[in-house]
GUPAZA-177565 format. One record per residue: residue in three letters; x, y, z of N, C-alpha, C, O, CB in turn. Coordinates in steps of 0.02 Angstrom, whole numbers, plus 50000, padded with zeros to 5 digits. Glycine has a CB too. Example, Ala and Ser with C-alpha at 12.3 -4.5 7.8 and 13.67 -1.06 7.14 Angstrom:
ALA506604971650390506154977550390506604983550390507124983450423505654977650452/SER506424988850354506844994750357506455000250394506705005750402507044997050286/
//
This chain:
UNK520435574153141520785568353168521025569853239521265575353254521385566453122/UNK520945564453285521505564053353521895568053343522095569253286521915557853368/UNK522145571653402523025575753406523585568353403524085568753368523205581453511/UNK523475563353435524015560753417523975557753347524515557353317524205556453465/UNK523345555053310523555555353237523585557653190523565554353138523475553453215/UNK523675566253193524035571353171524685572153183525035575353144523785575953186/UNK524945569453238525435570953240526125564253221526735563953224525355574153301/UNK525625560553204526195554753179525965554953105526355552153067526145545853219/UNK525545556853082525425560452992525995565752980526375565252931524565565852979/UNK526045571753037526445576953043527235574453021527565575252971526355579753118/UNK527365570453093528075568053082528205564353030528765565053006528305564553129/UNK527785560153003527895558252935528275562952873528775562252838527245556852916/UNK527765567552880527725573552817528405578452831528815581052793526875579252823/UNK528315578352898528905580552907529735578152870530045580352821528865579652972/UNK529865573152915530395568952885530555569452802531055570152766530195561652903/UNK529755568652791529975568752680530235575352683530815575852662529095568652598/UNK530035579252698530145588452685530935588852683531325589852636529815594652763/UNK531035587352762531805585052779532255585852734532655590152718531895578452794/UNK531985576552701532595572552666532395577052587532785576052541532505561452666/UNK531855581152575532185584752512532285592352544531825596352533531615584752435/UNK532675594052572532905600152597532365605052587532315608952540533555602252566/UNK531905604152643531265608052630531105612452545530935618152530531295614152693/UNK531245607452512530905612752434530095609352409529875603752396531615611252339/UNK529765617452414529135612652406529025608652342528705603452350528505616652413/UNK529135609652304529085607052241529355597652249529035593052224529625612552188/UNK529865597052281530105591852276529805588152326529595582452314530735592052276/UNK529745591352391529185588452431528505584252411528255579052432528965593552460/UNK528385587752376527515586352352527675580052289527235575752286527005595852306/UNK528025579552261528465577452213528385568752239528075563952216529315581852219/UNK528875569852302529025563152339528395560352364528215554552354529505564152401/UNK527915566952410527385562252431526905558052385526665552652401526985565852468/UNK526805561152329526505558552265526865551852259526665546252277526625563552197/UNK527415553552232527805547452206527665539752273527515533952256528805550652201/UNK527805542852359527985537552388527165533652389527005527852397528395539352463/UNK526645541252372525665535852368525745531552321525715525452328524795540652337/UNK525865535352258525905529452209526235522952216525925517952200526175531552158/UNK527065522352245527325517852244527325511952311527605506452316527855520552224/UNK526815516452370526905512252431526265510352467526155508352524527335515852480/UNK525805511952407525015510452447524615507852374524505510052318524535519452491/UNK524515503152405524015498152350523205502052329522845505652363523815489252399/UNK523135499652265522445501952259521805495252259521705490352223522445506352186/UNK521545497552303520805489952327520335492552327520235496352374520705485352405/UNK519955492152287519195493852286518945490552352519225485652377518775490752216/UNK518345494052380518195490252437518495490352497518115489052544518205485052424/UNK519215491752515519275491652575519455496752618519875497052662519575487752582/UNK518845502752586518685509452609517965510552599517645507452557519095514852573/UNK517645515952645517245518352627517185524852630517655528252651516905515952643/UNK516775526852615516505535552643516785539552722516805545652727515525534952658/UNK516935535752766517105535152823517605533652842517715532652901516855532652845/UNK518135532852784518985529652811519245538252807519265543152770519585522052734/UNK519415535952871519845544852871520555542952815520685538652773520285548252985/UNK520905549052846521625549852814522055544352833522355540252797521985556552835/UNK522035545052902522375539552952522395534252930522885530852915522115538353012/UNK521855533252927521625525252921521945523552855522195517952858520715523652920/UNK521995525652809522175525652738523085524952739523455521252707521845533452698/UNK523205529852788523985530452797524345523052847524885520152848524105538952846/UNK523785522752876523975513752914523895508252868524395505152850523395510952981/UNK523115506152839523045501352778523495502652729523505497652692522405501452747/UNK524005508452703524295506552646523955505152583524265502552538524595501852660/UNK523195507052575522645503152534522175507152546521955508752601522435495652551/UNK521905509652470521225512952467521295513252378521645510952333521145521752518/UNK520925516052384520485519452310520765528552280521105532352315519415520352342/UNK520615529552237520835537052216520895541752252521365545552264520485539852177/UNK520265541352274519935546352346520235547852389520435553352405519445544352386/UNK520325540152428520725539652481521435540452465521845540252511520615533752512/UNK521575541152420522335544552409522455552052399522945555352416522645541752347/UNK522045553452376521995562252373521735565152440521855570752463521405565152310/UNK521425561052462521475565352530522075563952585522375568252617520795563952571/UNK522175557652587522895557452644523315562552589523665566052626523385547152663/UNK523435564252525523975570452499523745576552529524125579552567524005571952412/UNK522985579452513522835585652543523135585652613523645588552629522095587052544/UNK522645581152661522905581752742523715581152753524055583752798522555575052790/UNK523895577352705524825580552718525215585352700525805585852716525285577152699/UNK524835589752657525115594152616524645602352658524815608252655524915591352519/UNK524205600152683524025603252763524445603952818524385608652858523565599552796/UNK524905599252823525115596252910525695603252873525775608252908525495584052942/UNK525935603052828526575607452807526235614852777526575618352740527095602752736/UNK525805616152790525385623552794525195624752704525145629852669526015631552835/UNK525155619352693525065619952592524355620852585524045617652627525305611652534/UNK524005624152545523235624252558523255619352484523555619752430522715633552561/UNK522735614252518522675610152458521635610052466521285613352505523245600452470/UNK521505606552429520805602552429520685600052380521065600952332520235605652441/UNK520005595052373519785589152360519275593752296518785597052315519425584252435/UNK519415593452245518775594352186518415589152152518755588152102519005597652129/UNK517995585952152517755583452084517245583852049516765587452066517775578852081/UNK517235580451994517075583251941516935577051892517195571651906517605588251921/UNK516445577751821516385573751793516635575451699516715581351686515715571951817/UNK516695572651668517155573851603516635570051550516505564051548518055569751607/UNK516325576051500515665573651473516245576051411516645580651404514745577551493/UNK515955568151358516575568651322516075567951250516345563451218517275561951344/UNK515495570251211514965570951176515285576051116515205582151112514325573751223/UNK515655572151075516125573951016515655577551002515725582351039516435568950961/UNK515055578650962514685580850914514255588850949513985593550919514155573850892/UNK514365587651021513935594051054514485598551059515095597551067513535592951133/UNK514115604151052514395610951067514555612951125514855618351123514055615351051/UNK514475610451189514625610951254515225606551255515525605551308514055609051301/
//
């Protein structure tokens, strides 16, 4: 991303850290809580190509796009995070 939209992601992440007296636990806590409670989920009005930013301006994305604006903020505060996925094969009767 741009230096300047890192650095208004930064000050963001910052500020939450702040207001829970830098504890990481509670940090990570809030940013979760404020994705869930302050950014809509819309199929469609992302793609493959919506950065973090963009996600952190629209207020609106998909799963994806929420786990990554968490990683890249949980970055800006030196947290090593990343992006896994994975698929969940759910074949009651197999041995795998």
């Amino acid at each position: 991303l741009p230096e300047a939209q890192l650095q208004e992601l930064y000050q963001f992440v910052k500020g939450m850290a702040a207001r829970n007296d830098y504890d990481l636990t509670e940090t990570l806590f809030d940013l979760n809580l404020h994705i869930h409670r302050q950014f809509e989920y819309a199929p469609g009005t992302t793609n493959l190509d919506t950065t973090a930013f963009e996600v952190f301006e629209l207020r609106k994305g998909v799963c994806q796009d929420f786990a990554h604006l968490f990683i890249c903020l949980a970055r800006l505060l030196y947290i090593p995070a990343r992006y896994v996925c994975g698929y969940v094969v759910s074949n009651a009767g197999s041995p795998l």
